[in-house]
N, C-alpha and C positions, 0 to 999 in steps of 0.2 A: 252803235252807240251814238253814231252824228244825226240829232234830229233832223236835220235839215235833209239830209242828204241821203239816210236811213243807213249810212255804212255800220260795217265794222261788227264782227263776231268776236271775240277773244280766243273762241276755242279755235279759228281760224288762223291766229296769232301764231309766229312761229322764230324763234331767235336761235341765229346758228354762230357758232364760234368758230371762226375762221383759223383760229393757231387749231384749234385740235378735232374739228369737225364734229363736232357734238350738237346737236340738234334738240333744240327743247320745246316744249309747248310752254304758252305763259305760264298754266299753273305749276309745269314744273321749275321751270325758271324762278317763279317767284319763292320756293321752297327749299332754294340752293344756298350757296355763303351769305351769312350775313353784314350788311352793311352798315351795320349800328343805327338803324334808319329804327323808332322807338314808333313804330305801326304794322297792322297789317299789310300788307303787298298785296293782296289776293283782290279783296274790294272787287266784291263783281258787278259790272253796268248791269243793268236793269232795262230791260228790251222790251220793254211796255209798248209796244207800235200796235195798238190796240183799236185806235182810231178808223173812222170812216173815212171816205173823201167826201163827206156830204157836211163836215167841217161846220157846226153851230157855235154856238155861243160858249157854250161849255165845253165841247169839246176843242176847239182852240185853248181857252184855259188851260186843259190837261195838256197840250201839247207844251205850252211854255212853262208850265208848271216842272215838267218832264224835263226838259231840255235846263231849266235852270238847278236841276236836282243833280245832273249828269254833270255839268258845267264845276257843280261846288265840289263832288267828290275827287275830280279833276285836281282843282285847285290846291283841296287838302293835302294829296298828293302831293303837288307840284313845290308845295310849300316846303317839306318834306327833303324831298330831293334840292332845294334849294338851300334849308341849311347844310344836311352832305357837302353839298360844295363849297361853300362858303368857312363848313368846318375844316376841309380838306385843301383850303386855298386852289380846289381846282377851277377854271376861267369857262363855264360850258355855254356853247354856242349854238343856236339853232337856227342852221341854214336854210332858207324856205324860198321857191322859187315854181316856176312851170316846168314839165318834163324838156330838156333839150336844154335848160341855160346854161349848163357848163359848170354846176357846182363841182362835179367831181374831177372834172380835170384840174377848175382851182385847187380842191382839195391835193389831190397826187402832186401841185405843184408847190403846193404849202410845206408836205411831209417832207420833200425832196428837201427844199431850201433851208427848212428849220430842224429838223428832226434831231441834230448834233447840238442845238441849242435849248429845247425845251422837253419835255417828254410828251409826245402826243396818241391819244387815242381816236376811235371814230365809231360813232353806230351810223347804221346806212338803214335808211328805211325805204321798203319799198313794197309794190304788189306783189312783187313775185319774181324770183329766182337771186342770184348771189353773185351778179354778175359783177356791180358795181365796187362791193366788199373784197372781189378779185379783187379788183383794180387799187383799191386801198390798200392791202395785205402787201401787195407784190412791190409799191411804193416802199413800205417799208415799217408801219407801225400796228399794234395792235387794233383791230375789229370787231364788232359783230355786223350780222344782217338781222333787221326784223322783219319779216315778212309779214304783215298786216291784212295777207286776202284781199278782202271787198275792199276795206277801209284805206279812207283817204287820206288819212292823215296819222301820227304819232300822238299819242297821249300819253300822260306824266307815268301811269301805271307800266306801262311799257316800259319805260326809261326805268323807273326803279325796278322791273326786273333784270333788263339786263343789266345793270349797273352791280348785280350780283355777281354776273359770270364776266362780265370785264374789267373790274375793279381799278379803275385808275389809279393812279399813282399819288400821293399828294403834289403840289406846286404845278400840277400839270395843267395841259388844254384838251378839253372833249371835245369835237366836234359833232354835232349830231347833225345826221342830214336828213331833210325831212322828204317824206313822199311828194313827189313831183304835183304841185296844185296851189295857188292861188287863194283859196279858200277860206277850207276848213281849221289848214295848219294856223290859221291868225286867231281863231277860238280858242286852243287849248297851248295852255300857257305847261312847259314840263317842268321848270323847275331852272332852266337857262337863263342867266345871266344877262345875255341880249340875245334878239331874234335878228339875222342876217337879210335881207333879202337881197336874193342875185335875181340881176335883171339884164336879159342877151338882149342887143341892140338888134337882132334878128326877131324878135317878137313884136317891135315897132313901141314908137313912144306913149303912146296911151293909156299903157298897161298900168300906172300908178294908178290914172282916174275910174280906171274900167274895175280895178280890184282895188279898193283905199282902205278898206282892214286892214290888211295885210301890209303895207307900205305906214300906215300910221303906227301899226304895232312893231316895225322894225328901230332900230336905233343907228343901223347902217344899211346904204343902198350900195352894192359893188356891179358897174355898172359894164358887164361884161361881154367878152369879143370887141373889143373896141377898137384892136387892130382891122377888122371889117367895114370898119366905116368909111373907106374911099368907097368901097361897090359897092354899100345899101342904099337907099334912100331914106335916112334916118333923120330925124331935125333932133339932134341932142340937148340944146337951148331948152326945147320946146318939151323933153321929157323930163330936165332935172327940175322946169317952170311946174308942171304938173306935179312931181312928185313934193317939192315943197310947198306947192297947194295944198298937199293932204297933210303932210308933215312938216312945217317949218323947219325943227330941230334936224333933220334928217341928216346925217351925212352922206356924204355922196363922194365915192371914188371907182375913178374910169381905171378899169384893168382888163389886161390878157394872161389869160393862161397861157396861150399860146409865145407872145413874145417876150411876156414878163411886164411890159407897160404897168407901172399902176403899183406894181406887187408890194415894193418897198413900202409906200406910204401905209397898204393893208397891214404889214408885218409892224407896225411902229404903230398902228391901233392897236393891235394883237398883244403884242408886248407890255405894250403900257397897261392891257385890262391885268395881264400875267401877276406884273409888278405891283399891282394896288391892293 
């Protein structure tokens, strides 16, 4: 489905429920409870990669033509799953980050500390297996995993179909965590309320300038392992200066999963999106 990048099959698509191990394919997913969501779920991309690499005049044309066709259906989508939420007062979040930043240890440290205060769920997106979604379940709150194959990213169709078989709770927080990548996740908007971006101080501070989609489409930067910062060679200055290059508005809070640094301040943005 990603023009750029050519990912993503649906029939490859694959969403498993961790309370009862039931494994679905999209299309069966999207044919399961319904969520009062007044469309179809099905909406199949359109896999037109039809093109040469000998790339003319017109055939670029089709290609952006292509990609802004894939983009809108996306959106209609996403718009979609956006009232859901908003009718449900649930708060849904999409975490987007490189593989290795540490979303999911924040996340296991999030469920641990709040889980007695809010109701929380989580979809876990990834290439391939359920590892991460353990680690969620055994924390302590409802999951799915999506397994997306090729594809490098979540898109809104996705989320409305699991949102069938996970059905959050009203007043709740969703967390969706997106496929480990930089990218693609800053293109397709699901239906989330804000996009997160974790950023490990082990990746080095550039990362905003190097990737600025992604960092301009976020509304928060959690700017994580920052207990690590005696032994790296990190200039911190020097990446929150870059990342409000790309995004003035940005916020930006330094945390560990590990010691907790940071964590309060997260939970008291958290909150306050709950309560609005």
């Amino acid at each position: 489905m990603c023009v750029t990048c050519g990912c993503s099959d649906d029939s490859a698509t694959k969403i498993t429920n961790l309370q009862n191990g039931k494994i679905m394919s999209m299309k069966e997913a999207s044919h399961t409870h319904s969520h009062d969501h007044k469309h179809d779920h099905e909406h199949e991309h359109e896999h037109e990669h039809t093109h040469t690499h000998e790339h003319n005049a017109s055939q670029m044309g089709r290609i952006i033509t292509l990609e802004e066709k894939i983009l809108a259906k996306n959106d209609h989508i996403a718009e979609h799953n956006r009232e859901w939420f908003e009718s449900a007062n649930v708060l849904a979040l999409n975490l987007v980050s490189s593989p290795g930043s540490g979303k999911t240890a924040l996340l296991e440290r999030l469920i641990t500390d709040l889980k007695d205060k809010i109701e929380i769920a989580v979809l876990e997106g990834d290439q391939a297996t359920s590892n991460d979604a353990e680690r969620i379940r055994r924390a302590g709150c409802s999951v799915l995993q999506i397994n997306t194959g090729a594809g490098c990213h979540l898109d809104a169709t996705m989320i409305a179909s699991a949102l069938k078989e996970l059905k959050p709770t009203h007043n709740s927080l969703l967390l969706i965590e997106n496929v480990g990548n930089l990218v693609c996740p800053a293109l397709f908007d699901l239906g989330e309320k804000h996009k997160v971006v974790v950023l490990s101080i082990t990746e080095g501070e550039d990362k905003p300038i190097k990737y600025p989609h992604m960092f301009r489409a976020a509304e928060i930067m959690l700017l994580n392992k920052i207990d690590l910062l005696p032994h790296l060679n990190f200039d911190i200055a020097a990446c929150k200066q870059y990342a409000l290059s790309v995004n003035p508005k940005l916020k930006i809070i330094e945390v560990s999963a590990t010691t907790g640094q940071g964590l309060d301040q997260w939970y008291e943005w958290l909150m306050a999106g709950i309560a609005c």
